[in-house]
N, C-alpha and C positions, 0 to 999 in steps of 0.2 A: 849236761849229764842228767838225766833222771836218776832219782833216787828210788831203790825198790821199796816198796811196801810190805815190812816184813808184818808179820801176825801181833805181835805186841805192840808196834806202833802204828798199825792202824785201830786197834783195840781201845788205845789209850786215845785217840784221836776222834772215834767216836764217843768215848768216853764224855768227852770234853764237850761234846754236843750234847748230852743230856742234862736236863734239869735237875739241881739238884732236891731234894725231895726233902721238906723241914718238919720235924716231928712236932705233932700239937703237944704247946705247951713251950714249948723251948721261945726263949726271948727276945726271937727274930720274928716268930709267928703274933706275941704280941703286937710287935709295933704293926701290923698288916691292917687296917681298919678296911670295912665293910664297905661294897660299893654303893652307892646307894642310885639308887634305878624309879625313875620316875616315872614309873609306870602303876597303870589301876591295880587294885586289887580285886580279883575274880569275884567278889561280892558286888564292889561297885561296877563293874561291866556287867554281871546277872541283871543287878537292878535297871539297870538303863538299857538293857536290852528289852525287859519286860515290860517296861514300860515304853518302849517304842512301837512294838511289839501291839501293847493296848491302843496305841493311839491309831494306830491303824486301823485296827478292830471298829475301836469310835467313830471313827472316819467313815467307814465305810458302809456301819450301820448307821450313820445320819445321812450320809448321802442315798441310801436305798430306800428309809422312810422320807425323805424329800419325796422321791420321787413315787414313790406309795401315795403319798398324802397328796401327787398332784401339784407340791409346791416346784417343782423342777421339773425339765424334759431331757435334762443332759446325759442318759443312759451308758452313753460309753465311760466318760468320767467314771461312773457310778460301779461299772463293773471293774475297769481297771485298780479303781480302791480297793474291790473286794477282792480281785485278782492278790495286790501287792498285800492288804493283808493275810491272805490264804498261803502265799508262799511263805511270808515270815513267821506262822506260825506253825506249818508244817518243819522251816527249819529252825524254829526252837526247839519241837518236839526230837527232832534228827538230836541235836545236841544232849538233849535233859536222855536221850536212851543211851548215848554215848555213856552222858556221864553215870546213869544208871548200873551199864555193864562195866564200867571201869570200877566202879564202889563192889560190886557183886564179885568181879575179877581178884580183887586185896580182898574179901570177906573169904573168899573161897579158896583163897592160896594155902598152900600145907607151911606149917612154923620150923 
C-alpha cells in the first residue's frame, strides 16, 4: 500500500531536512571553534608574486646585456626570458587593475 502525501506531512518531512539555524551567542555556537585553513595570506602570495615577477625581469635583463656586451650568442634564450618576463608582468598589472576596480567598486557603493 502506498501511503498518500498529505500537505502537513510532507511539510513536516521537509522540515526535517533543513538545517537547523543556531543564534550567535547561544552555548552551542560557543563550543563551534574556527576552522583553521592553511592557506597564505594575500600579502604573502603579493610578495612572492612580485618577486617572481622581479626575477624574471633580472633574468632577462642580464641575459639581453650578455648578449649586448658579446658575452653570449644564445639569442633565443634571451628573448624567450624577456618573452616570459613580459607576460608575467602584464599579468600582474591585469591583477593590481582588478584589484584597483574592486577597491574603487566598495569606495563607490551607496551606505
Amino acid at each position: 500500500m502506498t501511503e498518500a502525501l498529505t500537505f502537513p506531512s510532507f511539510q513536516a518531512a521537509m522540515l526535517a531536512d533543513v538545517p537547523v539555524i543556531t543564534p550567535i551567542g547561544s552555548p552551542r555556537m560557543a563550543s563551534i571553534q574556527p576552522v583553521s585553513l592553511d592557506a597564505p595570506d594575500f600579502k604573502q602570495v603579493l610578495e612572492a608574486t612580485l618577486d617572481r615577477v622581479d626575477r624574471l625581469q633580472r633574468s632577462a635583463a642580464q641575459q639581453q646585456q650578455a648578449i649586448d656586451m658579446g658575452l653570449s650568442d644564445d639569442l633565443s634564450s634571451a628573448m624567450i626570458e624577456s618573452q616570459k618576463a613580459s607576460v608575467a608582468f602584464s599579468a600582474l598589472l591585469q591583477v593590481r587593475n582588478k584589484l584597483q576596480q574592486g577597491i574603487d567598486d566598495v569606495m563607490n557603493s551607496p551606505l
